[in-house]
DSSP file (Angstrom, degrees, kcal/mol; ACC not computed):
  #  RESIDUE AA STRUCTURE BP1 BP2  ACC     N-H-->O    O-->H-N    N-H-->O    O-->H-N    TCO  KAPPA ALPHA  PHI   PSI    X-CA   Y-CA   Z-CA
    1    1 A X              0   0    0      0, 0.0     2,-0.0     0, 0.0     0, 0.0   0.000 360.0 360.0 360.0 122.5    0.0    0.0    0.0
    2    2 A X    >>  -     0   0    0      1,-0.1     4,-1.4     4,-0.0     3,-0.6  -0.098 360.0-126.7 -62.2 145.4    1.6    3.4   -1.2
    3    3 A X  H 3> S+     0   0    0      1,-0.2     4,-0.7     2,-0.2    -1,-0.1   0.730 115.0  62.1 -80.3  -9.5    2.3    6.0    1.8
    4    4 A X  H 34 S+     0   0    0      2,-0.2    -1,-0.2     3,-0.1     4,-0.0   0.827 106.0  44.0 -86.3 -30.1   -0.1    8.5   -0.9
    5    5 A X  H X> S+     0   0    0     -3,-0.6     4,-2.3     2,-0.2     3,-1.1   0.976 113.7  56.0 -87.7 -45.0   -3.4    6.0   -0.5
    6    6 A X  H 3< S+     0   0    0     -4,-1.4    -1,-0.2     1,-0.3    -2,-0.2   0.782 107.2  44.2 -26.4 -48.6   -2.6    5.9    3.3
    7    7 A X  T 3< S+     0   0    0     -4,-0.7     4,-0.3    -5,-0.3    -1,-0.3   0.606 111.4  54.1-101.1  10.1   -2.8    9.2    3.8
    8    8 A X  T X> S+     0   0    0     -3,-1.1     3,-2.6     1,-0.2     4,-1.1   0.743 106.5  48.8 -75.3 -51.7   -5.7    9.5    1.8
    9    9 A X  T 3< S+     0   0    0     -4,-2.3    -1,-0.2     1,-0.3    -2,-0.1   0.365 111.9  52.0 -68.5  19.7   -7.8    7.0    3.6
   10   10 A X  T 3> S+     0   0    0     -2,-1.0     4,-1.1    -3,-0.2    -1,-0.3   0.487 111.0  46.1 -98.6 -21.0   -6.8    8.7    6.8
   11   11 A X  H <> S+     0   0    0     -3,-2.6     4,-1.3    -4,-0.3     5,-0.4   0.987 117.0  47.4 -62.4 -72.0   -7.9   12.2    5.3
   12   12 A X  H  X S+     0   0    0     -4,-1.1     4,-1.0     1,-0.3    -3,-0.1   0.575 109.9  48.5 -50.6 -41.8  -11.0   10.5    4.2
   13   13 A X  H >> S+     0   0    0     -5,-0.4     4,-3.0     2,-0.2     3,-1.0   0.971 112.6  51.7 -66.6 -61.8  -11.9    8.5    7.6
   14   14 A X  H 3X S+     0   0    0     -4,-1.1     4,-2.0     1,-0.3    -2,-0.2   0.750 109.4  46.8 -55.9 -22.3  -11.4   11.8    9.5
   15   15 A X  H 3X S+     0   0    0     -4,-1.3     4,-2.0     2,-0.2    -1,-0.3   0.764 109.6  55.3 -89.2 -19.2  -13.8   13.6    7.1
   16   16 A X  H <X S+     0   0    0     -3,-1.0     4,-2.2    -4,-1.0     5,-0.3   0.986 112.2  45.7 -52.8 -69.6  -16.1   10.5    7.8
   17   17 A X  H  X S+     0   0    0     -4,-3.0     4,-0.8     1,-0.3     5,-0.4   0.921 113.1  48.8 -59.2 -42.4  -15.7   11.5   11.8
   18   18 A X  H >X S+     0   0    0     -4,-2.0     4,-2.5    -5,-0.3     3,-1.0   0.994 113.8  40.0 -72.1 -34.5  -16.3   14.8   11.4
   19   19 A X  H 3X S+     0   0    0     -4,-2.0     4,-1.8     1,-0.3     5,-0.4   0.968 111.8  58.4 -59.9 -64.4  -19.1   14.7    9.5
   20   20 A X  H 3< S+     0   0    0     -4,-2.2    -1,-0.3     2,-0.3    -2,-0.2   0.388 114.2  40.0  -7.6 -22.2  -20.5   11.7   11.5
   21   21 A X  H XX S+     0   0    0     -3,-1.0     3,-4.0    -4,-0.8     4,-0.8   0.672 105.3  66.4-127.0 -82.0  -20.3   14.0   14.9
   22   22 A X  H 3X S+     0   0    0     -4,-2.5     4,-1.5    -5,-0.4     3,-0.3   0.721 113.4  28.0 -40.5 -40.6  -21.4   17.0   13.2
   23   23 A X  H 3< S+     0   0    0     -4,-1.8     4,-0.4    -5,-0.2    -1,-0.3   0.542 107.3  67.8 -86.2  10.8  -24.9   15.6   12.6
   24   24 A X  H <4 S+     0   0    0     -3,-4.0    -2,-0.2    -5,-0.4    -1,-0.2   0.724 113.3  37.3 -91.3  -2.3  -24.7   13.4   15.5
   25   25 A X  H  < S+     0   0    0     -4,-0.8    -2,-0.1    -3,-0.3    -3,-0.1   0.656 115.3  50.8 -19.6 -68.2  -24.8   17.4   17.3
   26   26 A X  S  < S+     0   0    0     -4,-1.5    -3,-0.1    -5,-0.4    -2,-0.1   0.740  96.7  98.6 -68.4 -25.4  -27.2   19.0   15.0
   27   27 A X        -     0   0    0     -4,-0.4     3,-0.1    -5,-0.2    -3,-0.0  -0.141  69.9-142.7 -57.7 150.7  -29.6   16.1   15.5
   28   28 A X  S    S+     0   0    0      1,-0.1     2,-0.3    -2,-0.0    -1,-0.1   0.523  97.0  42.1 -94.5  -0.8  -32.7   15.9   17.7
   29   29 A X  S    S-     0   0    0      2,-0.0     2,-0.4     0, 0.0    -2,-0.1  -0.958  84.2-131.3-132.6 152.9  -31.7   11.9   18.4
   30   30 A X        -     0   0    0     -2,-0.3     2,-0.7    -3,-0.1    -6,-0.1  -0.869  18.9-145.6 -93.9 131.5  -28.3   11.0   19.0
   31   31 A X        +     0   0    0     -2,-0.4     4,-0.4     1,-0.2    -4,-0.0  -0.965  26.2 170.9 -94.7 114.9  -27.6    7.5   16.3
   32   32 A X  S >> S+     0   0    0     -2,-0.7     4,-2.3     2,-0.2     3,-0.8   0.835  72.9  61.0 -73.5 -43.5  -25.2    5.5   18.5
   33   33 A X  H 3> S+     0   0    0      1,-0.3     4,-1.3     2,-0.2     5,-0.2   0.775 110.0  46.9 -70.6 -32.9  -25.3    2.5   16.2
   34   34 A X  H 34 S+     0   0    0      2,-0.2    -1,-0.3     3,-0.1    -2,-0.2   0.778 110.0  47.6 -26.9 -43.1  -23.8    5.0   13.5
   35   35 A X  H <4 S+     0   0    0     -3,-0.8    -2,-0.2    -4,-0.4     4,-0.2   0.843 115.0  47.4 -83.3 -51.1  -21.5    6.3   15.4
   36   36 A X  H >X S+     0   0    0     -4,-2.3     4,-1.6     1,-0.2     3,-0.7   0.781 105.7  59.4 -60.2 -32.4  -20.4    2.5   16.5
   37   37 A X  H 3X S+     0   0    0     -4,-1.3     4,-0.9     1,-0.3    -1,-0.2   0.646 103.5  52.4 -89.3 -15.8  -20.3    1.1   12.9
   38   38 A X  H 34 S+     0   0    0     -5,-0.2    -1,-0.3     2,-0.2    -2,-0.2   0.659 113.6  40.2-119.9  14.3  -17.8    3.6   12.1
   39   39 A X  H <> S+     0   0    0     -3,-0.7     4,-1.7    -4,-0.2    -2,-0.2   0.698 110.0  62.9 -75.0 -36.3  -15.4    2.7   14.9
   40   40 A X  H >X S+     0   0    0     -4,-1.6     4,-1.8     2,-0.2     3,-0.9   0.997 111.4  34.3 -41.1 -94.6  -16.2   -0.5   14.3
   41   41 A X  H 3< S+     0   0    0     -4,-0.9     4,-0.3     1,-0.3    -1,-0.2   0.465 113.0  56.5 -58.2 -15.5  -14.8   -0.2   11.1
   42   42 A X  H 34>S+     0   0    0      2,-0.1     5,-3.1     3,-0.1     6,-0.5   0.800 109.0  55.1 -64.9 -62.2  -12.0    2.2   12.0
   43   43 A X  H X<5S+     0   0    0     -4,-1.7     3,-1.4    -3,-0.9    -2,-0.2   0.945 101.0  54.3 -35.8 -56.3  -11.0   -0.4   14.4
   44   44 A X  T 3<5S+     0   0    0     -4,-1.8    -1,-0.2     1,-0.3    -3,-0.1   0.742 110.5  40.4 -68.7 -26.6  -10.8   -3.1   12.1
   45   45 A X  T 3 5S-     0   0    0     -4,-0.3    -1,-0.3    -3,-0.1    -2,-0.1  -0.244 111.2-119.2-109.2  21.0   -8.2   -1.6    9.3
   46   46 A X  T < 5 +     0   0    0     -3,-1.4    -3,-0.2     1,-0.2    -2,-0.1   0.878  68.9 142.3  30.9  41.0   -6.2   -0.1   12.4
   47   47 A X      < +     0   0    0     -5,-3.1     2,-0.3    -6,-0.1    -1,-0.2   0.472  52.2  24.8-102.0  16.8   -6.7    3.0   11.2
   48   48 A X        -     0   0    0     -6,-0.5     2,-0.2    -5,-0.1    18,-0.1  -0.812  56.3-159.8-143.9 179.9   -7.3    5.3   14.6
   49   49 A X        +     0   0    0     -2,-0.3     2,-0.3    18,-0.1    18,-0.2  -0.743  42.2  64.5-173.9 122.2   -6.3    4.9   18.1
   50   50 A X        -     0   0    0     16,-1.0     2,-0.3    -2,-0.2    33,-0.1  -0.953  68.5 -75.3 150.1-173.0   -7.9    6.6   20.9
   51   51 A X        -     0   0    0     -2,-0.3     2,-0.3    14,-0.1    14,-0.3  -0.947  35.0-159.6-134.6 152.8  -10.8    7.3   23.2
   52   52 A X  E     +A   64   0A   0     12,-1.5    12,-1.1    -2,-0.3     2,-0.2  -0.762   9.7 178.1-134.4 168.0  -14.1    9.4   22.4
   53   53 A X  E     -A   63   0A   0     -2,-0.3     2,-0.5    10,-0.2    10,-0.2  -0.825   6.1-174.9-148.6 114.7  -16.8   11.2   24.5
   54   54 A X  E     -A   62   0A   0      8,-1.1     7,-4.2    -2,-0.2     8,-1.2  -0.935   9.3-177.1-137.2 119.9  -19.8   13.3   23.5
   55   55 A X  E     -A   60   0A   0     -2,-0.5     2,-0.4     5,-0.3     5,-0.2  -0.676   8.8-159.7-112.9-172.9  -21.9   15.1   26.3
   56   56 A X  E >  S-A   59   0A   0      3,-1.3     3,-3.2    -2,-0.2    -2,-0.0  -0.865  79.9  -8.5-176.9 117.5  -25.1   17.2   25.7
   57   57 A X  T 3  S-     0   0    0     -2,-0.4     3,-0.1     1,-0.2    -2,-0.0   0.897 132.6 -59.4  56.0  36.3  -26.2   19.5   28.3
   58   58 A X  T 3  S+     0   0    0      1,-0.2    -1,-0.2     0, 0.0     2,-0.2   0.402 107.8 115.5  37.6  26.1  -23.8   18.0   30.2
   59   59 A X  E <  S-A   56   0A   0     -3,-3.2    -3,-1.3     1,-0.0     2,-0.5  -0.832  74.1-113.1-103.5 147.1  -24.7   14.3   30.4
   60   60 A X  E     +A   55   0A   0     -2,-0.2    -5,-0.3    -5,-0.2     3,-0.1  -0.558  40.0 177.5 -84.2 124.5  -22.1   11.9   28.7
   61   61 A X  E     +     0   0A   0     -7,-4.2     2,-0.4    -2,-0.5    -1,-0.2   0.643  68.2  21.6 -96.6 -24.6  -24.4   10.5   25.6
   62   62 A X  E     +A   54   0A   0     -8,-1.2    -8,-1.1     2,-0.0     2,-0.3  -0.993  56.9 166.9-142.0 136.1  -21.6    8.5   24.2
   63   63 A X  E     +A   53   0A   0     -2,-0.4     2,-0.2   -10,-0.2   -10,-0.2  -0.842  18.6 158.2-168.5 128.8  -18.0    6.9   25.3
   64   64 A X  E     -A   52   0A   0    -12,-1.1   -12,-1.5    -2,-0.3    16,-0.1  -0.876  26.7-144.9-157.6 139.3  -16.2    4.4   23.1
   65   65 A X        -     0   0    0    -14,-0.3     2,-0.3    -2,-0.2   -13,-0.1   0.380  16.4-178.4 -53.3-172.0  -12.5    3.1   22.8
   66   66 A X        -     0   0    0      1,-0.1   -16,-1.0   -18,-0.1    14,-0.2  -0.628  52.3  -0.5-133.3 146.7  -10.5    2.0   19.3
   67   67 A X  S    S-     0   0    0     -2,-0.3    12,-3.1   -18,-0.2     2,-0.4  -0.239  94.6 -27.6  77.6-155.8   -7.3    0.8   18.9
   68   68 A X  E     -B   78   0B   0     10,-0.3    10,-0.2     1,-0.1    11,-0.2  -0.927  14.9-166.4-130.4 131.6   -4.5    0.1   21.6
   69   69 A X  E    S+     0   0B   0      8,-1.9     2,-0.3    -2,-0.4     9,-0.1   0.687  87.5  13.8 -99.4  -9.7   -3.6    1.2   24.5
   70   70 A X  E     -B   77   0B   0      7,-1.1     7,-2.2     2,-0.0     2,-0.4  -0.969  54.3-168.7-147.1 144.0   -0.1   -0.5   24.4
   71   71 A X  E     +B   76   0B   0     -2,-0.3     2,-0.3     5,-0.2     5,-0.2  -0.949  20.9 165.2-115.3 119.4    1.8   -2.1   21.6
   72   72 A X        -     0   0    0      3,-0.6     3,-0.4    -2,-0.4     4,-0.0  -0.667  65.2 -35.4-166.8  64.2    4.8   -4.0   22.9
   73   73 A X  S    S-     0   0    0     -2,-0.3     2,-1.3     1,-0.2    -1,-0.1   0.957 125.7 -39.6  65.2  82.0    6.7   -6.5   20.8
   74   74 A X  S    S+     0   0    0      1,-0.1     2,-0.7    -3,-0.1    -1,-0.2  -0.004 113.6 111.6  70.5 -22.3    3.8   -7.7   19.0
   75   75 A X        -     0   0    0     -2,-1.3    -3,-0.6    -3,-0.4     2,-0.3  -0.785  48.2-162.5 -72.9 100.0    1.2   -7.8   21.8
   76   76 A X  E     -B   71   0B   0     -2,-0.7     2,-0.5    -5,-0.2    -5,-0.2  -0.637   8.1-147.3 -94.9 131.2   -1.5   -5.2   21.5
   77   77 A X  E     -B   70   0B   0     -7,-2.2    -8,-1.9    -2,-0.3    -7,-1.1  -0.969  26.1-128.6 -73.4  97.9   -3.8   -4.1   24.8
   78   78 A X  E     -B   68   0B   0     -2,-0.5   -10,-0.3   -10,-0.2     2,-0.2   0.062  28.4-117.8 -72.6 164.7   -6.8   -3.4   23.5
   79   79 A X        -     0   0    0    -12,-3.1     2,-0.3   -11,-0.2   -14,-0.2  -0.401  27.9-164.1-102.5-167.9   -7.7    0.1   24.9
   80   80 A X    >   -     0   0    0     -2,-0.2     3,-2.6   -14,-0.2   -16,-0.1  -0.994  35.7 -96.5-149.0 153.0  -10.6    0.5   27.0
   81   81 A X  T 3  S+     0   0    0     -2,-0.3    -1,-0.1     1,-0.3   -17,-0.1   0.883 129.2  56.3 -46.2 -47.6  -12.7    3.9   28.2
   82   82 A X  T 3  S+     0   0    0     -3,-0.1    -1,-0.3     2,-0.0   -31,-0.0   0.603  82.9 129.5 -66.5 -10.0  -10.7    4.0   31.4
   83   83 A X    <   -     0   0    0     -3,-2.6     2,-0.3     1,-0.1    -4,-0.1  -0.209  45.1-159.6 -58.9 130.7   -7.0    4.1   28.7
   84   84 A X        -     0   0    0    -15,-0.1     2,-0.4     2,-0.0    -1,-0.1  -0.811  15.3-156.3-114.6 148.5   -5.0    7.1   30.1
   85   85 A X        -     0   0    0     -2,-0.3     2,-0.7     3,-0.0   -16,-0.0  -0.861  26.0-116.8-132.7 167.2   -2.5    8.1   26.8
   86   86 A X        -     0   0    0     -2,-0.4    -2,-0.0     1,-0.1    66,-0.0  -0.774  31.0-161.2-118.5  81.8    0.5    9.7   27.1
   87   87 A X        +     0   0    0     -2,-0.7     3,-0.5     1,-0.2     4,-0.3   0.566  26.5 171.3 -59.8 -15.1   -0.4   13.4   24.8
   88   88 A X    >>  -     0   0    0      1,-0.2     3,-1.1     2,-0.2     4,-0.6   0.255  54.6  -5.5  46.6-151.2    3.1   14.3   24.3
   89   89 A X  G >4 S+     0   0    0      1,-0.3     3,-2.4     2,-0.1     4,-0.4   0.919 114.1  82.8 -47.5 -37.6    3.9   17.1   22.0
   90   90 A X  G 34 S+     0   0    0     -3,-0.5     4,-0.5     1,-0.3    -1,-0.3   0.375  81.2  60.7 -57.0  11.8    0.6   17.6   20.9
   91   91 A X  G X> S+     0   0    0     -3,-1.1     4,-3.1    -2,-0.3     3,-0.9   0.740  86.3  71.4-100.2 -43.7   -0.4   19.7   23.7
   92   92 A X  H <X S+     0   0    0     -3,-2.4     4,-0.6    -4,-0.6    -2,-0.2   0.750  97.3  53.6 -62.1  -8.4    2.2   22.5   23.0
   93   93 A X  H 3> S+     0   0    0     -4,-0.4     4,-3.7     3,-0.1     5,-0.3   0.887 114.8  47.7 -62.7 -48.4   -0.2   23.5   19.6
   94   94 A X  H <> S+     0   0    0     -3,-0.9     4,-2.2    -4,-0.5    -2,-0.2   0.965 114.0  41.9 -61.1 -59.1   -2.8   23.6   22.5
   95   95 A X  H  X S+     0   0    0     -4,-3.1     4,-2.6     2,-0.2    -1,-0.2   0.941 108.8  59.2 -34.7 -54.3   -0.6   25.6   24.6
   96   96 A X  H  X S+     0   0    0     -4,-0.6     4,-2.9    -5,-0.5     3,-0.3   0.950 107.3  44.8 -66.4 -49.1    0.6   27.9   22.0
   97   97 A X  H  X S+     0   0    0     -4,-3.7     4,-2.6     1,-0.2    -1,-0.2   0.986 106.7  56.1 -78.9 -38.2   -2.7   29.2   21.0
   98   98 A X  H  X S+     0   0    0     -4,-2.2     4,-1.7    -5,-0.3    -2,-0.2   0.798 107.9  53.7 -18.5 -43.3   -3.9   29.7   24.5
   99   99 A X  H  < S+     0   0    0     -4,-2.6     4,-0.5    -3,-0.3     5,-0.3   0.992 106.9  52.8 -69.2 -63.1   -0.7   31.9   24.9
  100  100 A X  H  < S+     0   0    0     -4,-2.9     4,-0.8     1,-0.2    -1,-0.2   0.748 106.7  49.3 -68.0 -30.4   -1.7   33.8   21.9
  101  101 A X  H >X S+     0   0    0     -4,-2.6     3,-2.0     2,-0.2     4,-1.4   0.959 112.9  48.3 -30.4 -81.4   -5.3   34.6   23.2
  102  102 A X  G >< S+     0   0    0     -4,-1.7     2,-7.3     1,-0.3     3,-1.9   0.673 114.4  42.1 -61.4-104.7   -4.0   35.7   26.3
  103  103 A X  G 34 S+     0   0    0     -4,-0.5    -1,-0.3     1,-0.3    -2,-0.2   0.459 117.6  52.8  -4.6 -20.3   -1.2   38.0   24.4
  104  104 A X  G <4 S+     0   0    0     -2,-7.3    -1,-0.3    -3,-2.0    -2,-0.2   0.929 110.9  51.4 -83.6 -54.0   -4.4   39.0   21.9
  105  105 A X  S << S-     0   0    0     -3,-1.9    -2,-0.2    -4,-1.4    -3,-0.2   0.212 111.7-118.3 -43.7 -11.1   -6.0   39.8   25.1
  106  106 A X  S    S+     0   0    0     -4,-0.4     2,-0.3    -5,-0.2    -3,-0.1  -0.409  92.0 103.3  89.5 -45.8   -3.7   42.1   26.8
  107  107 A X  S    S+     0   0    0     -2,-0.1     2,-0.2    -5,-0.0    -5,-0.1  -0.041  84.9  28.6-166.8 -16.6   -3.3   39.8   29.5
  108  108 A X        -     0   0    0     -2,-0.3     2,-0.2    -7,-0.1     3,-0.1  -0.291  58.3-155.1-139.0-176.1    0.0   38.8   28.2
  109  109 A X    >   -     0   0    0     -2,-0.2     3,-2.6    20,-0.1    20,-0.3  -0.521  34.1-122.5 171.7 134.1    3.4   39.5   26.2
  110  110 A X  T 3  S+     0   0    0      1,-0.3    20,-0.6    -2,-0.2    21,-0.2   0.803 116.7  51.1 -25.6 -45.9    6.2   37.9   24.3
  111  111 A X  T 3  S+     0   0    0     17,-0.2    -1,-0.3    18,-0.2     0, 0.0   0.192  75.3 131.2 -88.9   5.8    8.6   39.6   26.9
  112  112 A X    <   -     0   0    0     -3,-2.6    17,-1.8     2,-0.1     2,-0.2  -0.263  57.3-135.2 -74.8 169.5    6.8   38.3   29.7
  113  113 A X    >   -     0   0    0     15,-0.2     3,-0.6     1,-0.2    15,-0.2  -0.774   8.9-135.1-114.5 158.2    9.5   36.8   32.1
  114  114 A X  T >> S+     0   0    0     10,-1.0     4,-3.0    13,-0.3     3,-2.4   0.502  99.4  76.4-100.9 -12.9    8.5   33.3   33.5
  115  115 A X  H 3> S+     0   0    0      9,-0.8     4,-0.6    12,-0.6    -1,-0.3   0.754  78.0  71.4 -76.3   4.6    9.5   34.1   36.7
  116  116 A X  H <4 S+     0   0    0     -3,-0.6    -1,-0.2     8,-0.1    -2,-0.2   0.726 121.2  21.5 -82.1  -3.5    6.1   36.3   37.1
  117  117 A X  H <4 S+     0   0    0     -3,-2.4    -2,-0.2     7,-0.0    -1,-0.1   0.530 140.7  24.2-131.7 -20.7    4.5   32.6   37.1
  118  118 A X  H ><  +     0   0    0     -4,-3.0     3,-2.0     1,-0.1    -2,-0.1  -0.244  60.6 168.9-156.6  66.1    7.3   30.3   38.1
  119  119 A X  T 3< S+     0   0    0     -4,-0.6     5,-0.2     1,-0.3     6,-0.2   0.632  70.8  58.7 -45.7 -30.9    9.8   32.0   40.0
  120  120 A X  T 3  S+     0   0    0      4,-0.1    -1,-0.3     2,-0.1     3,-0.1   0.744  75.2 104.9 -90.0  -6.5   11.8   28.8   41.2
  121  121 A X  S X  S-     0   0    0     -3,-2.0     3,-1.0    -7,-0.1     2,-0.1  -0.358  90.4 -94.3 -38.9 139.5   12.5   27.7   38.0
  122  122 A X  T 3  S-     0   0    0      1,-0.2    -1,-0.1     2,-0.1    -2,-0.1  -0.451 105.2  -2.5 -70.7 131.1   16.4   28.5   37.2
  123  123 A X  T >> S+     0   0    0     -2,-0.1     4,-0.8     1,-0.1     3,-0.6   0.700  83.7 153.2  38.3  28.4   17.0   31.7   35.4
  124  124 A X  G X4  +     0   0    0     -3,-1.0     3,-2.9     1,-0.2   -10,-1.0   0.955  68.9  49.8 -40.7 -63.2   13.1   32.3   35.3
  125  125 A X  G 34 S+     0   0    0      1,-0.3    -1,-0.2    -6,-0.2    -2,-0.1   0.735 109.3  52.0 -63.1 -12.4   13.6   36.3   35.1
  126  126 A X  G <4 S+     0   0    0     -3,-0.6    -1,-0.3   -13,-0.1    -2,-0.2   0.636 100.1  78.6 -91.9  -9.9   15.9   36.0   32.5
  127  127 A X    <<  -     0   0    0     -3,-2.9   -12,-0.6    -4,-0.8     2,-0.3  -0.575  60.7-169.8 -86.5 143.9   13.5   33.8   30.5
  128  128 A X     >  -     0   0    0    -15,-0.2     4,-2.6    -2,-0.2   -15,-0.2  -0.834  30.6-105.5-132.8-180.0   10.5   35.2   28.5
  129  129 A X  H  > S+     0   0    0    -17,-1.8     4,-0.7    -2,-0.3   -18,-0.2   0.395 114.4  57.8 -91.9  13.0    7.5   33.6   26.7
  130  130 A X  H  > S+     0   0    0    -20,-0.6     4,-2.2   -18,-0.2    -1,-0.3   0.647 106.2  46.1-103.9 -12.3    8.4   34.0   23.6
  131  131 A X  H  >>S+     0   0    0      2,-0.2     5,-2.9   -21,-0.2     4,-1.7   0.844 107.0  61.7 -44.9 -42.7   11.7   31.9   24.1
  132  132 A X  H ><5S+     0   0    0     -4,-2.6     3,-1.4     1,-0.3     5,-0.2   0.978 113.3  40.8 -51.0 -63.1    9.4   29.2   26.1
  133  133 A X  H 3<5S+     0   0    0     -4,-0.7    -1,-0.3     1,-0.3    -2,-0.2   0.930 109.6  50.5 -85.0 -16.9    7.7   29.0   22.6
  134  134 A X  H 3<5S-     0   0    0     -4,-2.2    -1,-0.3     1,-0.1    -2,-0.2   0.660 108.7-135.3 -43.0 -18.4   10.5   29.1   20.6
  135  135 A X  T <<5S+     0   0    0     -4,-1.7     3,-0.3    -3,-1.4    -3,-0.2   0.731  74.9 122.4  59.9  32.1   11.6   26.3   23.1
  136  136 A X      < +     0   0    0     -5,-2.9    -4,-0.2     1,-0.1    -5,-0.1  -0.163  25.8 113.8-104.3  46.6   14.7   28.1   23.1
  137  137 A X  S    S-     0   0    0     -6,-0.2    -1,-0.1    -5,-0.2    -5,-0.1   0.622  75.8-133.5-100.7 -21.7   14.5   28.7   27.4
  138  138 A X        +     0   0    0     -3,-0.3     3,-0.1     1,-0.3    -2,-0.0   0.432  58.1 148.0  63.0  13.5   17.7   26.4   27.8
  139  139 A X        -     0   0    0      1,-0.1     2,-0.4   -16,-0.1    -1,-0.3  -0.362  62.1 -90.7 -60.2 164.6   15.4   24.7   30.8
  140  140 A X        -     0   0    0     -3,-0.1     2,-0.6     1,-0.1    -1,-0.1  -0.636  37.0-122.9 -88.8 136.5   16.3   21.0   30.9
  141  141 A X    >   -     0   0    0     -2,-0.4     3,-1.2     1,-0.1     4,-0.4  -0.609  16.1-153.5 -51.7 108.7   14.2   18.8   28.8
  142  142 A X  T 3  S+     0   0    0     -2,-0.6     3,-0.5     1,-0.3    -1,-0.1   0.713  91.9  58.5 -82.2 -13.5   12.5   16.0   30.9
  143  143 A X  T 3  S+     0   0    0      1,-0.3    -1,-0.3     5,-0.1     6,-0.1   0.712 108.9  53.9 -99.1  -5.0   12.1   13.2   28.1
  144  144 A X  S <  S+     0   0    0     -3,-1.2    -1,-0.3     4,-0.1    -2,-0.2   0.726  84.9  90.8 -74.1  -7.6   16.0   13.5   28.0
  145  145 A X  S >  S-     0   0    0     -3,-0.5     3,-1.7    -4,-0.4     4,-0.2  -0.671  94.0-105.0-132.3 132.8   17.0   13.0   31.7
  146  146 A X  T 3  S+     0   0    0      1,-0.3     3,-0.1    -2,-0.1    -1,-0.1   0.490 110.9  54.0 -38.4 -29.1   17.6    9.4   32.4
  147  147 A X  T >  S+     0   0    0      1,-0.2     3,-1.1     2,-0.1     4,-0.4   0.017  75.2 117.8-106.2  33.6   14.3    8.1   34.4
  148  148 A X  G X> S+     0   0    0     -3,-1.7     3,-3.8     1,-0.2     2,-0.8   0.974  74.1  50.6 -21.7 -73.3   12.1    9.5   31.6
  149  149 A X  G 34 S+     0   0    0      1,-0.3    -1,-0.2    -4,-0.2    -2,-0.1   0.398 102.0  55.1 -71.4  23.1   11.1    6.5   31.1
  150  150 A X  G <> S+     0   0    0     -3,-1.1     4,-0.8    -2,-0.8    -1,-0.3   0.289  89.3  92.3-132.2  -9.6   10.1    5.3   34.8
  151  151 A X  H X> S+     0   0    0     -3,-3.8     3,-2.0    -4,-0.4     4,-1.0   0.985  79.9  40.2 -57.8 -61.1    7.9    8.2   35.1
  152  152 A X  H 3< S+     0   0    0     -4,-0.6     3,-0.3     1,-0.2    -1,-0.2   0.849 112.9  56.9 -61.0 -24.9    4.6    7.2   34.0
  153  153 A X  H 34 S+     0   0    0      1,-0.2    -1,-0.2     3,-0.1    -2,-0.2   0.747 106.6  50.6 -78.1 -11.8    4.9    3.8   35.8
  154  154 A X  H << S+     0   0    0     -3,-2.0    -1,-0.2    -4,-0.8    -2,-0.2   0.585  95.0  99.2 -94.7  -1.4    5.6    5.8   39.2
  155  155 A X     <  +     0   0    0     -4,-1.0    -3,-0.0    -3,-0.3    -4,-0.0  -0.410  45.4 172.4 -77.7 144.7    2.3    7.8   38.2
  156  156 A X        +     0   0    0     -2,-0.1     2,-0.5     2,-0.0    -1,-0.1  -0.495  18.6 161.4-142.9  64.1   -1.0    6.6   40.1
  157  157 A X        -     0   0    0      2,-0.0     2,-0.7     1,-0.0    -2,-0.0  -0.891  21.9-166.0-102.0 141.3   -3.5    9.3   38.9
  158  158 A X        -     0   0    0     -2,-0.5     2,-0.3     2,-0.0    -1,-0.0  -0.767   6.0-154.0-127.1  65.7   -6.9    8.5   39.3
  159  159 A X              0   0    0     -2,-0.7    -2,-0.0     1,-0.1     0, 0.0  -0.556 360.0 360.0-102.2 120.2   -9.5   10.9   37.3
  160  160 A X              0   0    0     -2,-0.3    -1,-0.1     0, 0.0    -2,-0.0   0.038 360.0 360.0 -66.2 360.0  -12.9   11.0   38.8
């Protein structure tokens, strides 16, 4: 399979989901057995990985799994609603536009110095928030430093 039809059929699935969640929104009945048949089927060609939720009016209407919650020399976990993931870079997009609200907002600045929010941090005043995103802060990186990898197994968090 060519790496160009792959990342079509991943385009294509995603335009599937959105649409698929945009009328399951817009609707006056929520279809769950829609919504399962194309997880179902997501599932099956291992093309997604993750956990969904959909509330309304702030009761949960929906929760379903795909995919794996560990892959590990050939052994796959299935995932499960309760699968805690490990979000990794993808939060710093999240981050980054947050920043820029506040900065849109007044509330904020490029030059602010980090130490106005985390003053024991090493050379905080000398640091500003637009180095932080530039990730040019010269703070130490934590997924270099040697027990990286022992972290999440000393983690016990428990969300209620």
């Amino acid at each position: 399979m060519s790496k160009h039809f792959h990342n079509d059929s991943k385009k294509a699935y995603r335009f599937l989901l959105f649409l698929i969640l945009q009328s399951c929104t817009q609707a006056q009945t929520f279809n769950k057995a829609k919504l399962d048949s194309f997880f179902v089927a997501l599932n099956k060609n291992d093309q997604s990985m993750g956990n969904i939720a959909i509330s309304a009016n702030g009761v949960l209407v929906y929760q379903n799994a795909i995919g794996f919650s560990q892959i590990n020399k050939g052994a796959k976990t299935p995932a499960t609603i309760d699968t805690k993931y490990r979000v990794g870079s993808i939060t710093k997009m999240f981050t980054a536009v947050m920043i820029f609200q506040l900065i849109d907002e007044g509330k904020l600045s490029f030059e602010t110095p980090l130490a106005r929010y985390f003053p024991q941090l090493p050379n905080a005043s000398k640091i500003n928030i637009r180095e932080m995103l530039d990730h040019r802060s010269g703070l130490h990186n934590f997924t270099s430093d040697s027990l990286y990898s022992t972290y999440m197994g000393s983690l016990s968090l428990k969300l209620k």
